[in-house]
N, C-alpha and C positions, 0 to 999 in steps of 0.2 A: 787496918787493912788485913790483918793477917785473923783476927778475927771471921772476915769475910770466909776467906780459904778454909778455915776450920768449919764453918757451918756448912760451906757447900760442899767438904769431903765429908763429912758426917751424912749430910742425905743422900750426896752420892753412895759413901757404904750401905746404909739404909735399903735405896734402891738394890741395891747387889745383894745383899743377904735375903730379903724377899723375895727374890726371883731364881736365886739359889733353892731358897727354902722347897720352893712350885716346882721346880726340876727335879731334886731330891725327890719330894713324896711322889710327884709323876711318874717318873724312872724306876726307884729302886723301892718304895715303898707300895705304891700298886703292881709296879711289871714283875717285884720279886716277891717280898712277903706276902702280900695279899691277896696272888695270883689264883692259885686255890680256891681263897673264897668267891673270886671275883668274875671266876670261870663259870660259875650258877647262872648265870648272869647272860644274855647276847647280843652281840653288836655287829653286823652286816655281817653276820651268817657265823660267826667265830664266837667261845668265849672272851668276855669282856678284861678278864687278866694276860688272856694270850696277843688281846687285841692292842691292850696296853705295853706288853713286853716286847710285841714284836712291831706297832704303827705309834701309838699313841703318845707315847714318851719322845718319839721323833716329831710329830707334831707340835706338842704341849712346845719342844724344844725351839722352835722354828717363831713359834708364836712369842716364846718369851726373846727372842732376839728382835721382836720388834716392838716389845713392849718397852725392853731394853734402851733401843736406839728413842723410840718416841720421847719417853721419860728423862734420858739424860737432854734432849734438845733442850725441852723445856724448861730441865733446872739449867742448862748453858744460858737459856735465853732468861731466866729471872735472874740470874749474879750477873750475868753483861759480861759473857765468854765464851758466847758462840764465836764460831768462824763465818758465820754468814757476815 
């Protein structure tokens, strides 16, 4: 059993550091360092760095909370520990 629990916090961490990783590069890797170059660039009338620093990263964020929620159901419901 306790085998079990080890596997599915493993791909639960998994899941989290991947979606980490996508917030990270969304956030501070496009809306800060690569704002500059990314402002060449246009997206509903704005640079695409400014677009990203100021909408985009709030976006990306909202989408990975449900990519989030989607994906833990799923590993809840293949170890047999959901709440439904």
């Amino acid at each position: 059993m306790k085998e079990i629990y080890k596997q599915y916090w493993t791909r639960h961490l998994r899941i989290l550091s991947v979606l980490l990783v996508i917030w990270f590069t969304a956030s501070f890797v496009l809306g800060i360092i690569l704002v500059d170059y990314l402002d060449q660039f246009r997206f509903m009338g704005f640079g695409l760095g400014f677009w990203f620093a100021q909408q985009g990263s709030m976006y990306i964020f909202v989408l990975i909370i449900f990519a989030y929620v989607y994906l833990s159901n799923k590993l809840d419901h293949e170890f047999g520990v959901s709440e439904d």
